[in-house]
N, C-alpha and C positions, 0 to 999 in steps of 0.2 A: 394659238395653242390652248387646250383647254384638258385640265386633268381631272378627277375626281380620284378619292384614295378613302378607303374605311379602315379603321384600326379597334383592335381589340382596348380594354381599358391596360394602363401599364402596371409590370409588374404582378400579372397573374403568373401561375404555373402553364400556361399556354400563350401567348400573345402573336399577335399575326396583323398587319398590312394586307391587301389588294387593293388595285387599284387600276387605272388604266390612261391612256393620255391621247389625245386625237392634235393633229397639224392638218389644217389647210393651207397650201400657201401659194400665191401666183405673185413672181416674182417677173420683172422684162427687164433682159439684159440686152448690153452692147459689148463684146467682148474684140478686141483687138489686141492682140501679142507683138512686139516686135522686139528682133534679134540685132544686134548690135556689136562693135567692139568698142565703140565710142563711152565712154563714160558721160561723157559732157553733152549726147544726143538727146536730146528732148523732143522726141515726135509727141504732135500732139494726138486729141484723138481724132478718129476722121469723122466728119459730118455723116448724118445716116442717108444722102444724097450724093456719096462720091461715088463718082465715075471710073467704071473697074479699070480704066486705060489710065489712069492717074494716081493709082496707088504706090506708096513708098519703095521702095528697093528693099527695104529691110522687114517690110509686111510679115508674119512668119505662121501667122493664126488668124482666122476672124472667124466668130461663132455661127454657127450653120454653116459655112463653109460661100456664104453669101455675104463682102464685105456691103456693109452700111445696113443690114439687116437687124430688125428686135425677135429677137430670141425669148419668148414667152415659157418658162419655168413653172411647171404645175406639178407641186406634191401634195400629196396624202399620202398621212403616215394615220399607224393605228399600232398601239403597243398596251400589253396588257402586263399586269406586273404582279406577284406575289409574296410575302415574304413570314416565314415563320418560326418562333424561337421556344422550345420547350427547357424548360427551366429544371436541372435536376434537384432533387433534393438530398443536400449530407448530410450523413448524422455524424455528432460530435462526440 
């Protein structure tokens, strides 16, 4: 992630922020849910080479809908930002 931001000096009668922020990210997942009533079950996770005929009974999710598959996550993000505060003046 990488931001850049400029600001006014502080403490004028105008002061102001912009700025803006960028994310690239590639992230690979393996993503497996399972549904249970066992407290004490501990399925492990499955190898990204099992055999769709040999999966858990309690299986309830696996990511792309293809168990033992890597799921590659690619964001860009872009956000621009501004902020500004005018200062009144009171007479006393």
């Amino acid at each position: 992630m990488q931001e850049i931001s400029l600001s006014s000096d502080p403490g004028r009668f105008f002061e102001w922020v912009i700025g803006g922020i960028y994310l690239n990210s590639n992230s690979d997942q393996y993503v497996n849910e399972y549904a249970g009533t066992d407290p004490d079950d501990v399925t492990s996770v499955l190898p990204a080479d099992t055999d769709p005929s040999s999966l858990p009974a309690n299986l309830s999710y696996a990511e792309t809908h293809i168990v033992g598959s890597i799921f590659t996550r690619h964001i860009k993000c872009y956000r621009r930002y501004a902020n500004y505060c005018r200062h009144s003046l009171q007479r006393r």
